[in-house]
DRENTORVEX-389038 format. One record per residue: residue in three letters; chain; x, y, z of N, C-alpha, C, O in turn. Coordinates in steps of 0.001 Angstrom, whole numbers, plus 524288, in hexadecimal, padded with zeros to 5 digits. Last residue first. Example, Ala and Ser with C-alpha at 12.3 -4.5 7.8 and 13.67 -1.06 7.14 Angstrom:
ATOM   resn   chain     n.X     n.Y     n.Z    ca.X    ca.Y    ca.Z     c.X     c.Y     c.Z     o.X     o.Y     o.Z
ATOM    SER       A   83232   7F736   81BA8   83566   7FBDC   81BE4   83264   8001E   81EBE   83461   80472   81F67
ATOM    ALA       A   83386   7E9C6   81E78   8300C   7EE6C   81E78   83390   7F31C   81E78   8379C   7F309   82111
//
This chain:
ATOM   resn   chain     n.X     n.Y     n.Z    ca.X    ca.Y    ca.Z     c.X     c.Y     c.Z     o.X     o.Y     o.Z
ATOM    UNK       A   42D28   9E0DB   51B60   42958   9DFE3   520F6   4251C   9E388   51FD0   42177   9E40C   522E8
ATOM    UNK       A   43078   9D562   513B7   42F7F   9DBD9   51448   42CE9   9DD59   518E8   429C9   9DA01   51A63
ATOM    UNK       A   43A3B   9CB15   51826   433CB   9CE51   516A1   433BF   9D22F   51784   4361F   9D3FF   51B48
ATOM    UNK       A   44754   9CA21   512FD   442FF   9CB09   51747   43E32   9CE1D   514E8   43DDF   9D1A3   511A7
ATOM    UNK       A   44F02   9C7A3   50CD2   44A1D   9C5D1   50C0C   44658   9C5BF   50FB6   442CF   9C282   51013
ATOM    UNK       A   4584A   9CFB4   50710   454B8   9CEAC   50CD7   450C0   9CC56   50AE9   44E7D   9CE72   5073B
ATOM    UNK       A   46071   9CB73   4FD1B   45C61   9CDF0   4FE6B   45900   9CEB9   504D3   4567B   9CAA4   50481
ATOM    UNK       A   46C91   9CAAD   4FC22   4693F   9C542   4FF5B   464C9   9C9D9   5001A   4657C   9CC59   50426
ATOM    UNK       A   4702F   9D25C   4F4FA   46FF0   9CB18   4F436   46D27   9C8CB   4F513   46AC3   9C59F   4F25E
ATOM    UNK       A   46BA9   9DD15   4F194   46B65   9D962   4F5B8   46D78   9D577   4F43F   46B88   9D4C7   4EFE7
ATOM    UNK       A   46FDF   9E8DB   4EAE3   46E06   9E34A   4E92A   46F1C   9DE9D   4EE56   47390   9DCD5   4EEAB
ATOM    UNK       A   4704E   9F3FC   4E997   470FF   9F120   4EE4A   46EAE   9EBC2   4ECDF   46A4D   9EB33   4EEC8
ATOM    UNK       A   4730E   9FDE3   4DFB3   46EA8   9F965   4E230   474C6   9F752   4E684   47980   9F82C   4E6B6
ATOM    UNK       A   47960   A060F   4DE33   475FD   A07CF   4DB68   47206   A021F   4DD3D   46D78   A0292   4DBC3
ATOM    UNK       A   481AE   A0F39   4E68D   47F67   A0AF7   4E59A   479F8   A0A74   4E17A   476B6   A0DFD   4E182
ATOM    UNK       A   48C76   A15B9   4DD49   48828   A1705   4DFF8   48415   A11A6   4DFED   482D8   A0F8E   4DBC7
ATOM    UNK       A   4956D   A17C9   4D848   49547   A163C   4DEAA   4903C   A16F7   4DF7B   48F79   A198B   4E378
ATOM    UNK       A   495DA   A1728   4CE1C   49651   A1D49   4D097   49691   A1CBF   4D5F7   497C6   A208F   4D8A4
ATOM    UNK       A   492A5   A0E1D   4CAB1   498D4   A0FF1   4C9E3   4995D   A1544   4CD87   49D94   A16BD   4CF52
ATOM    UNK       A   48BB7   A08A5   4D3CC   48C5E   A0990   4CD7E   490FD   A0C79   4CE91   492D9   A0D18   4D2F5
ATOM    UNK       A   488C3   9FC96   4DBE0   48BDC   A01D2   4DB3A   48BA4   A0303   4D60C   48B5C   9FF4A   4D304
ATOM    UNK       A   48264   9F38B   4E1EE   482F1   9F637   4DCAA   48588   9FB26   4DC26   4821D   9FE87   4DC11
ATOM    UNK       A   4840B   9EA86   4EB4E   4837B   9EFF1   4EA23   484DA   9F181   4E524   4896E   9F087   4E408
ATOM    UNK       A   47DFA   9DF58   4EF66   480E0   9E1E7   4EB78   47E2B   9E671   4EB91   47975   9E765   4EBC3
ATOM    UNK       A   47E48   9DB43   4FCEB   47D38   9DD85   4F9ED   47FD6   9DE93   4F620   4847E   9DF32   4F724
ATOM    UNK       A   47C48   9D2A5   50997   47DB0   9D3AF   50422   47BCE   9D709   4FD27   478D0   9D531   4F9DF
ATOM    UNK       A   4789E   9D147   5128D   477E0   9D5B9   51078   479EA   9D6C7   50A94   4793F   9DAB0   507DC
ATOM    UNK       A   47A8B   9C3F6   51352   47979   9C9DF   51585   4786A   9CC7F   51207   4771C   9CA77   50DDF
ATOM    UNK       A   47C00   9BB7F   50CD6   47F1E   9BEAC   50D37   47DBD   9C38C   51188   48142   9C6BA   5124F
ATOM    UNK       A   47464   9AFE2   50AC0   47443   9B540   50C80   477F1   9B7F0   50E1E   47807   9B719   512D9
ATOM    UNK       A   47991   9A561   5033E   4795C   9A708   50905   479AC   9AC90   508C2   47DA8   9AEB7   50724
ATOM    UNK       A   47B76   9A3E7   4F835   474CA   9A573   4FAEF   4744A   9A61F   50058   4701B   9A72E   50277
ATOM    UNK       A   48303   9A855   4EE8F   484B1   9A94B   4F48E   47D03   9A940   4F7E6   47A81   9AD20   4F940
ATOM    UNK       A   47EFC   9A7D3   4E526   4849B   9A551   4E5FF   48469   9A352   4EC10   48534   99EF2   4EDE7
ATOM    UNK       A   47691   9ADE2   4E582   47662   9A630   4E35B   47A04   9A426   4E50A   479F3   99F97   4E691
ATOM    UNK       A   47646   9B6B0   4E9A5   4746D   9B32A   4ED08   47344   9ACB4   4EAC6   470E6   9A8EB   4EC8E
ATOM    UNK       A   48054   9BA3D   4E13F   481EB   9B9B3   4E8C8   47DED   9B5AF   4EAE3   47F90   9B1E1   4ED54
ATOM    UNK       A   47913   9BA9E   4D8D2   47D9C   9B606   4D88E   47DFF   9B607   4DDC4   47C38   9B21A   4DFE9
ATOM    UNK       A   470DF   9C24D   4DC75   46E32   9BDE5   4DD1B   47388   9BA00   4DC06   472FC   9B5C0   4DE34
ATOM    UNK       A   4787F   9CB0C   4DD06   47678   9C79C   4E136   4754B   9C340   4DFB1   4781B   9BF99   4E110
ATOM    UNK       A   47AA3   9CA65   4D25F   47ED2   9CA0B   4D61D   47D59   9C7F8   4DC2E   47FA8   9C4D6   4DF01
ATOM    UNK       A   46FE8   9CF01   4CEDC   47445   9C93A   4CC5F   47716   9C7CF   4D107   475B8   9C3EB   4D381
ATOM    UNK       A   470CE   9D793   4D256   46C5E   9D65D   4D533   46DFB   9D03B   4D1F5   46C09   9CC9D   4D476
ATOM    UNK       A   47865   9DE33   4CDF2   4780D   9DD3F   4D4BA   4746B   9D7D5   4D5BC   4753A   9D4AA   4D943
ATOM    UNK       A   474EB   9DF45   4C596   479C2   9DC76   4C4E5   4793D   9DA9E   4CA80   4799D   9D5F3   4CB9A
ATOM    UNK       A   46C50   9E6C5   4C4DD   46B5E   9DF31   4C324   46E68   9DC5C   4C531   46D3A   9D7FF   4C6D4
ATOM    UNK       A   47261   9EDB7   4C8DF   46DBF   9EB17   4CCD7   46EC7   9E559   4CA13   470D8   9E157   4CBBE
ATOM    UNK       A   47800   9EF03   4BEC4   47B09   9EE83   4C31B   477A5   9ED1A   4C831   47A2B   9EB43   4CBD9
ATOM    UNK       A   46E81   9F3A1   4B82D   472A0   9EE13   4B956   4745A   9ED76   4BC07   47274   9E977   4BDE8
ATOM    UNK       A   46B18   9F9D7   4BEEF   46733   9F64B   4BEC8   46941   9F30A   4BCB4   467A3   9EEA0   4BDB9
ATOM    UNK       A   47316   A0482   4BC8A   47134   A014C   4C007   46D44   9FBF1   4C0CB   46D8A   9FA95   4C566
ATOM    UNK       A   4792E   9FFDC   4AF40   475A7   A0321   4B4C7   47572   A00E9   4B976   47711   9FC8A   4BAA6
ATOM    UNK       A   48035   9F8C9   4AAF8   47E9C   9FCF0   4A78D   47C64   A003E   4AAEE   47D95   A04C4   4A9D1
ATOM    UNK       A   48CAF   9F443   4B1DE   484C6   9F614   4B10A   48544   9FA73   4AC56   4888A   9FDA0   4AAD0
ATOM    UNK       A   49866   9F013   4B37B   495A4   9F424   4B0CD   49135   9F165   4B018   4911F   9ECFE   4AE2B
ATOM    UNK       A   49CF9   9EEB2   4C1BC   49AB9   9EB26   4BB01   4974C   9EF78   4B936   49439   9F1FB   4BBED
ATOM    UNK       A   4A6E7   9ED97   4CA66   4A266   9EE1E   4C988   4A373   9EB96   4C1EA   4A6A4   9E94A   4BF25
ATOM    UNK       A   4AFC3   9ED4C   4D09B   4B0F5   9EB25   4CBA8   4AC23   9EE84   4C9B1   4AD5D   9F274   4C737
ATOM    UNK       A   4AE47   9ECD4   4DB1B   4B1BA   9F05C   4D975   4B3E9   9F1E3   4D318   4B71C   9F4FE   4D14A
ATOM    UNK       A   4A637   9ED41   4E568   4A621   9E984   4DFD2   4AB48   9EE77   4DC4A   4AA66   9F32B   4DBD4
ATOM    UNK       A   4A762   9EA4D   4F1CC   4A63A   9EDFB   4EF28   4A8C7   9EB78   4E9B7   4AC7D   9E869   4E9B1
ATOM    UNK       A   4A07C   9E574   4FC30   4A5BC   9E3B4   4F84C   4A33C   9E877   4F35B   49EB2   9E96C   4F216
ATOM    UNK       A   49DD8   9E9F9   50AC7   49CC1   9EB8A   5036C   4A205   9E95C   5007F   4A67D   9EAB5   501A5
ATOM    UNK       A   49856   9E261   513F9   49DC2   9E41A   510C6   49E02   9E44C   509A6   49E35   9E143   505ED
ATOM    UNK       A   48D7F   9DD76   51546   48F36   9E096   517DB   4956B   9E270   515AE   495BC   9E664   51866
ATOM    UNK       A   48D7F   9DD0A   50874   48D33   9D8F5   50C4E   48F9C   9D849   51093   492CC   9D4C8   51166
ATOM    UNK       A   48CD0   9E156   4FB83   48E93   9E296   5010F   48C09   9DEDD   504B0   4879C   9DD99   5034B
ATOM    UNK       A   493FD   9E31F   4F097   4938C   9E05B   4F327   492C6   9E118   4F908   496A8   9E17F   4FBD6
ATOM    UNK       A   4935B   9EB64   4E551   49618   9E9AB   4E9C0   49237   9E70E   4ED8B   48DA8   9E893   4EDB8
ATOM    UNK       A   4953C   9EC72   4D93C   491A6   9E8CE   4DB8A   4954D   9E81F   4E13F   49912   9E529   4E19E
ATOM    UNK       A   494B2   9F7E3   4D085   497D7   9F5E9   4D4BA   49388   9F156   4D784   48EE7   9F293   4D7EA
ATOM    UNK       A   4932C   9FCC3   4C251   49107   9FA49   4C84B   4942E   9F524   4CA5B   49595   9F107   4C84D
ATOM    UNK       A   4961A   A04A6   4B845   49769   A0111   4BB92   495A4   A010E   4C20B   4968F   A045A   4C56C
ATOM    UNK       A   48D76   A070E   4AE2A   490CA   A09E0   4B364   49266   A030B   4B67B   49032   9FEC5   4B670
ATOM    UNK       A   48805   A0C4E   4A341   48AD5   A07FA   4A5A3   48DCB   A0A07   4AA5C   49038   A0E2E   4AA50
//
């Protein structure tokens, strides 16, 4: 069990200070990847660059979870 940080970036990092105990990494993704999809039900005007960052307790990034994905074609 370790505790993971969910900070917030959109050109200006909000940094999560509380965080939430995971059993691993691949919860704390699941958890990211919830959190967007609430941002793009709540909020459907495109944000920019908006991202969740996953931190684990040691400071180290462990995913980058998009909101507003790029939906540009692969070239």
């Amino acid at each position: 069990m370790g505790i993971y940080y969910f900070d917030l970036r959109d050109g200006v990092r909000k940094r999560d200070r509380s965080g939430i105990q995971f059993r691993n990494d691949g919860e704390a993704i699941s958890h990211s990847e919830i959190v967007a999809e609430k941002i793009r039900s709540d909020e459907p005007t495109r944000r920019g660059d908006l991202c969740i960052i996953v931190i684990d307790e040691s400071g180290r990034e462990v995913h980058r979870e998009e909101v507003f994905p790029s939906t540009s074609p692969a070239a």
